[in-house]
N, C-alpha and C positions, 0 to 999 in steps of 0.2 A: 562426425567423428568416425573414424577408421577400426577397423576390427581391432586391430594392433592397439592405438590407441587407449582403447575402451579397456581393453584388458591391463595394461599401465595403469591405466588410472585407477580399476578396481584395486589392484593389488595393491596400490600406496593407500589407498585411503582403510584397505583391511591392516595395513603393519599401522598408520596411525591409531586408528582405532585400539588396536593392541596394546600400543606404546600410554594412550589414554586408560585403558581400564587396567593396566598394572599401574601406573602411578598415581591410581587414587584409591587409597584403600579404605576411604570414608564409603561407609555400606550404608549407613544410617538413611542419606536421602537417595534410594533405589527404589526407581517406578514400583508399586504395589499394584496401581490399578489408573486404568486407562477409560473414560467412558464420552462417546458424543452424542450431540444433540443438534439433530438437524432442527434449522425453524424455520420459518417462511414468516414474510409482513404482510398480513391480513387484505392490503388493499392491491400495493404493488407488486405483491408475488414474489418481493425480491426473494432469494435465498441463500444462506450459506450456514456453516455446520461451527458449532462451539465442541472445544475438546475440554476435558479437565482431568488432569496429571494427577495422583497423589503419589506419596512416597511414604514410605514404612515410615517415616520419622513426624508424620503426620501435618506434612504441608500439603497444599495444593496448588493448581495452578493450573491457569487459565489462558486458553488463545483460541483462535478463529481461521477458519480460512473458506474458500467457497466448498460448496458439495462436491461431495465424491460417493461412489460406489460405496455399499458395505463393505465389500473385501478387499479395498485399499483398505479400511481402516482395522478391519480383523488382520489386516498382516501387519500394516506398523504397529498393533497392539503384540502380536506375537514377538513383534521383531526387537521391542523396547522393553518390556515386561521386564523387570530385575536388574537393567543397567541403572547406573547414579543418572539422575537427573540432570549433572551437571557438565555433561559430556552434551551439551548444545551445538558443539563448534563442530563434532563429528557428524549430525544429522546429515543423511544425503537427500541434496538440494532438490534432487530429479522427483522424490517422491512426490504424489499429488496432495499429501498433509502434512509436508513438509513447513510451511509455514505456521500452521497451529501448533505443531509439536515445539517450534522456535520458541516462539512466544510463550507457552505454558514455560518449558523448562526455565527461559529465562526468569518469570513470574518465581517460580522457585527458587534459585540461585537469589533473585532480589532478597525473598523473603529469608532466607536464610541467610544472609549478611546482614538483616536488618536493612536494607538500602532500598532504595526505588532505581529501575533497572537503568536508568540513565546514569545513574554516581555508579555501577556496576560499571558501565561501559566509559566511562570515564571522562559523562559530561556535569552540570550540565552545561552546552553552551549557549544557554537564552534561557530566559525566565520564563518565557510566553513563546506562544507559536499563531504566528498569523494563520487564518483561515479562509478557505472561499466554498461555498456552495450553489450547488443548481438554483435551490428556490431562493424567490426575491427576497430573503429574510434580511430585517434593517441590521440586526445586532452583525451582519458580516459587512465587512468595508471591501469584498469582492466578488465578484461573481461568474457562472460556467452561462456562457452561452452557446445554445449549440445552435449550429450552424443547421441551414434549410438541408432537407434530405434532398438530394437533387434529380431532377425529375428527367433529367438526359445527361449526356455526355456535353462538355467543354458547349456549357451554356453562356458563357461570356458575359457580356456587361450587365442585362437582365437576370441572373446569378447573384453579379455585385450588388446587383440597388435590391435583392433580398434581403441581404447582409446586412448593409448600413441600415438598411430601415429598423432593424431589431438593435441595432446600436445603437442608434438616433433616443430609444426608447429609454434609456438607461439614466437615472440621475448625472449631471457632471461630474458627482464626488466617488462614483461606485467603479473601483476598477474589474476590469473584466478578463476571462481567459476566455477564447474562441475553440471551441473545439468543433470536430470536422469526424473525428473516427474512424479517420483512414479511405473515406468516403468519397475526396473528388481526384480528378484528372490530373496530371502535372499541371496542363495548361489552366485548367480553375482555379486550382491552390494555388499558383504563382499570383495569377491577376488578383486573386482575393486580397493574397496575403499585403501586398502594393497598394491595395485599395483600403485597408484598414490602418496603416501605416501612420495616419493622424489622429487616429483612434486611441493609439498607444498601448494595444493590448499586454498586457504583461507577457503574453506569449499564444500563438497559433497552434492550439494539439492536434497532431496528427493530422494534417494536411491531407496525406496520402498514405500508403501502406509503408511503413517504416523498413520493409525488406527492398523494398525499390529503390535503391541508392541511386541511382542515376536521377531520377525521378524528385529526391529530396534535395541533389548535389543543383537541380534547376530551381526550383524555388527558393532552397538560401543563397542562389548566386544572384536573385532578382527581389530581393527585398531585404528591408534591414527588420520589417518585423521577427523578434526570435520563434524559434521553433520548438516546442517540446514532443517527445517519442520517449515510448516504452511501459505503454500500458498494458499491449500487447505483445511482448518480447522477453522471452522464455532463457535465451540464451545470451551468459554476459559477453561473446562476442560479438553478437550482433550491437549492444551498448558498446564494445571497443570501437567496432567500424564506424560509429556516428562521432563518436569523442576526436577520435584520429584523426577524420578528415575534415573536423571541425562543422558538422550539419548538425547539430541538436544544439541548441543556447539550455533545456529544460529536460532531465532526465527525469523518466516518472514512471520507477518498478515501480509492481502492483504489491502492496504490502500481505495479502493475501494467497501470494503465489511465493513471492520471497521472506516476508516474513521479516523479522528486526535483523539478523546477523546479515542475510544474501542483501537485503535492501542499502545495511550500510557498505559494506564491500561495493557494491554500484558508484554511490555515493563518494567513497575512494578516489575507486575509479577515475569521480567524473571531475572531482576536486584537483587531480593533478592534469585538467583541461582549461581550470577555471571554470567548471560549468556548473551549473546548480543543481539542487534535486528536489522537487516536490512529489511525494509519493502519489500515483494511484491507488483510490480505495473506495468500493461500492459492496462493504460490507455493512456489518453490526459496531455496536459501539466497544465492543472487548478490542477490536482491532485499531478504530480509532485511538482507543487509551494504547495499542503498542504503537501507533504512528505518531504522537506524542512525544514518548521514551525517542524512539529515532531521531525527533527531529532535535530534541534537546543533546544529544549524543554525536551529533556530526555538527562542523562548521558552517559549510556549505548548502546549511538546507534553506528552501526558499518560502513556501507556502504549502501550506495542509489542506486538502478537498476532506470534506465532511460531506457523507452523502444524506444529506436530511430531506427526504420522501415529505413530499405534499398532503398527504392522507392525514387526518387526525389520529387515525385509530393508528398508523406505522409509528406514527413518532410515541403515540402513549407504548406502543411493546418496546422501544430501542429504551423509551425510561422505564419500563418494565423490567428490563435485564438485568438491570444494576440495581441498588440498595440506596436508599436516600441520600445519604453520602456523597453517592458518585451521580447524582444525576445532571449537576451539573456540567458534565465532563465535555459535552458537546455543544453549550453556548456561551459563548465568545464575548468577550465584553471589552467594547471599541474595537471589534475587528479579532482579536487576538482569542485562543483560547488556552487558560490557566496547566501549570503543569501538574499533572497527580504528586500529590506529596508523602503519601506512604509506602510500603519495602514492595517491592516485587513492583506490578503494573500500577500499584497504588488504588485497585479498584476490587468492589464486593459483587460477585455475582448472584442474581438472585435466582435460584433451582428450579423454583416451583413457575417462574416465568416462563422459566426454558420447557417447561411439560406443557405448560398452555399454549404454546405455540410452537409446540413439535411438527415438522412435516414429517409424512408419510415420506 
């Protein structure tokens, strides 16, 4: 984006913001107080950071996104301190806790209409939400296989029979997503993709680097396996130039970077291509309960990754976090997982969890 540009853009979204805090003179739910909690899983190290909103009027609210810096989060505190909580739609998207801050306000807004954040956004449209994850757990009807890391460049047919052999491995009833992480050559990802083709993957992720359009415009002009991109794609243009020229079958913001509002705007997007959306998400379970809300909230949504960690002791802190209540919230029963039924994300978060498994 252009100096010019940039400055455009600043200034309309400061007269929005304006035009937003004169016409709501509800004070009542204005941020009071701002606090996060970085945590880490004990085995796998993953990490990423919980926020929790309150508002004078004594709601709270809750969301997640990965780690950041202290003084990202000391300025979006500075920056939100006293505004209504309900000015969600004004969050600027560029910020790095940009999607926690989504998530919590909407949590709010829920709870104060009494509503769970999908009848806010004006679904639901499904009762359930299909699911897939990494581990071979039975209660999922899907599953993430990743592909071999590869060990040279445009390794050719000795590549392929790596592949199939991990396919080959799979129940006949278990469907699968291929994923690759941006990881091989045009020429690999083309042959692969042709080579799993009676496999019937539900879709090839990230073949190749999603910026390499020429490179992506070869593999879907050489196979009918579909292609999903945008787990790593920051910018919703780079999602327009995939839609436009018709190379992505499987759109998949990271819920964590976009957060419910930027994620369903994707989803929009990708709906007036025909194309579907399944969120990336390799966070905690507060983000899972907002990918949930999403998916009940758009038409177009296809399938949910739930990142369920191998470790005994990771999966006891993700039910650690929540409240007995919610701990069902991430297993799935015949494939699908249940939607939260209470106002806001529908879920309790547990405090003293988040202290026990604070990172440094």
């Amino acid at each position: 984006m252009n100096t010019e540009a940039a400055i455009r853009r600043s200034r309309l979204r400061d007269v929005f913001l304006a035009q937003a805090a004169v016409s709501n003179s509800e004070t009542a739910h204005a941020i009071s107080e701002m606090r996060w909690y970085p945590v880490r899983e004990p085995v796998s190290g993953n990490r990423y950071a919980v926020l929790r909103v309150k508002t004078r009027s004594g709601l709270t609210g809750w969301g997640e996104c990965a780690q950041a810096p202290e003084q990202d989060a000391k300025a979006l505190e500075k920056e939100w301190l006293g505004k209504p909580a309900t000015l969600y739609a004004a969050i600027d998207r560029s910020a790095p806790l940009a999607a926690a801050l989504d998530m919590a306000l909407l949590d709010i807004l829920g709870k104060a209409c009494g509503a769970p954040v999908y009848r806010v956004l004006g679904g639901p449209t499904r009762h359930k939400v299909r699911a897939f994850t990494r581990s071979n757990v039975a209660a999922f009807s899907a599953v993430e296989i990743q592909a071999p890391k590869p060990a040279a460049r445009n390794q050719g047919k000795a590549y392929e029979n790596q592949v199939q052999a991990l396919l080959k491995q799979l129940p006949a009833d278990r469907d699968f997503v291929l994923s690759a992480h941006g990881s091989l050559t045009p020429g690999d990802a083309a042959s692969v993709a042709q080579s799993v083709e009676t496999y019937h993957p539900l879709w090839f992720d990230e073949p190749c680097a999603a910026s390499n359009v020429e490179a992506v415009r070869k593999i879907s002009g050489e196979t009918v396996t579909p292609l999903g991109f945008g787990r790593g794609i920051a910018d919703p243009g780079a999602f327009l130039a995939l839609l436009r020229d018709g190379l992505v079958d499987v759109v998949r913001p990271d819920i964590a970077q976009w957060g419910i509002t930027g994620a369903r705007s994707i989803a929009i997007m990708a709906e007036a291509y025909y194309v579907a959306i399944a969120p990336n998400h390799d966070g905690g379970p507060i983000a899972t309960a907002a990918a949930l809300h999403l998916a009940a909230s758009v038409p177009n949504f296809f399938i949910q990754h739930v990142p369920l960690p191998d470790a005994s002791e990771d999966r006891a802190m993700r039910a650690a976090l929540l409240s007995a209540a919610s701990t069902r919230l991430e297993t799935p029963q015949d494939g699908f997982l249940q939607l939260p039924l209470g106002p806001g994300l529908g879920i309790e978060v547990n405090e003293s969890a988040l202290e026990k498994y604070h990172a440094a």
